[in-house]
C-alpha positions, 0 to 999 in steps of 0.5 A: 793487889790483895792484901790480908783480904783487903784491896790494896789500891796504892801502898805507903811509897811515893808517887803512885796512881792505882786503881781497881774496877768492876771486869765488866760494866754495871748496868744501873737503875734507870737514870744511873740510881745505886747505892755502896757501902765500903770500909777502907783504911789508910795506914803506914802514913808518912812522907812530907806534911803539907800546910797542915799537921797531917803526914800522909796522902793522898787519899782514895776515890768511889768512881763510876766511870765508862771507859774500863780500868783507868788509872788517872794521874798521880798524887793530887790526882788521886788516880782519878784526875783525867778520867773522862765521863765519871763521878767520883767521891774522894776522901781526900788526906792532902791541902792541895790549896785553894781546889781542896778548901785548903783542908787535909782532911776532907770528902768531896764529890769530883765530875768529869775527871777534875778533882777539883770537887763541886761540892766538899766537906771537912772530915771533924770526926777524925784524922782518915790517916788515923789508920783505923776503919772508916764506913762510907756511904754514898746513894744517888736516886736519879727519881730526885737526881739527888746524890748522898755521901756518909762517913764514919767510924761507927758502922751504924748507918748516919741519918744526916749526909755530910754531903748533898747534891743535886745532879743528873749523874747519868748526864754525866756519865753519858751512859747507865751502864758503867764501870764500878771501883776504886782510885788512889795516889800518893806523891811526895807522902804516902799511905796504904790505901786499902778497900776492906770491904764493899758492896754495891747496889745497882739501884737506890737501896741504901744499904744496912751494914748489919745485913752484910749479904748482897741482895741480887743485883749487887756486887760485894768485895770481901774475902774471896769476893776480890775476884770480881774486881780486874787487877789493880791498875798502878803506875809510879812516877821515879 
């Protein structure tokens, strides 16, 4: 749902999967190369606490993906768990145990509908359920098959990656062609999961958030632009 121009992937209730995909298939750079910028914000977190000292969950995931507007399982699947032939990058606000490095707070890189991530890292900067703006990054050069995920509050572009990692994501996808969005949950604790703004390469053109116009080829979500994105997708478990 839109929401004050910004996209609403689940709301701040229990028990929730929501997702929201590109209506039509992205055809990427040889090998799947692309490159997104996108500000989000968790608010209204609240509901149960797991082990650690944060209330809210359970997070969003960037998903590239072949099979339309899917919408995985709820909770710790954050919307994506289930979800064949994709990628997707979490930020995950839930200690689901040993899966998520027992960490509440954390990004990590997903393959294959598993949230189970292959590669994670702990978010030090700050609470993502602080309800203020966070900007995220995330490149993959098929040329190097080397895939780059950036968080922050400042929206000044980090020149480290918190994450890293080899991977030959069209291998993964089985596909160039693919479906560009957003996964969510929530289960017994809940936030608003809301996509501010995004805008997507279908090459690997890291992009500057001081330049917020869409080069050609690319896709932007911001005010009027939702539209290029299907319906959210949401289901809930009562």
């Amino acid at each position: 749902s839109v929401v004050s121009n910004a996209l609403r992937v689940t709301n701040a209730n229990f028990s929730q999967a929501g997702s929201a995909f590109s209506t039509s298939q992205v055809s990427l750079a040889t090998g799947a190369s692309f490159s997104t910028y996108f500000q989000f914000r968790f608010s209204n977190a609240g509901g149960a606490c797991d082990t650690g000292t944060t209330c809210g969950a359970d997070g969003l995931v960037f998903v590239v993906q072949t099979n339309s507007n899917n919408v995985g399982g709820i909770g710790g699947g954050i919307g994506y768990a289930g979800v064949p032939n994709s990628i997707g990058i979490e930020f995950d606000t839930w200690n689901n145990g040993s899966g998520d490095n027992n960490s509440s707070n954390h990004v990590g890189i997903d393959v294959g509908g598993s949230v189970n991530s292959i590669l994670l890292a702990e978010v030090t900067e700050g609470d993502m359920n602080n309800g203020g703006i966070w900007n995220a990054w995330v490149d993959y050069d098929s040329t190097t098959t080397t895939l780059e995920v950036r968080l922050t509050q400042a929206v000044t572009r980090p020149t480290l990656a918190l994450l890293s990692l080899n991977r030959n994501i069209a291998l993964d996808l089985g596909s160039t062609n693919a479906y560009v969005g957003f996964t969510s949950g929530t289960g017994a604790a809940y936030a608003n999961h809301d996509v501010l703004s995004w805008q997507l390469n279908d090459n690997f053109s890291p992009i500057d958030p001081g330049n917020r116009v869409p080069e050609p080829g690319s896709l932007a979500l911001a005010g009027a632009a939702l539209a290029l994105l299907g319906a959210a997708r949401r289901r809930a478990v009562r």
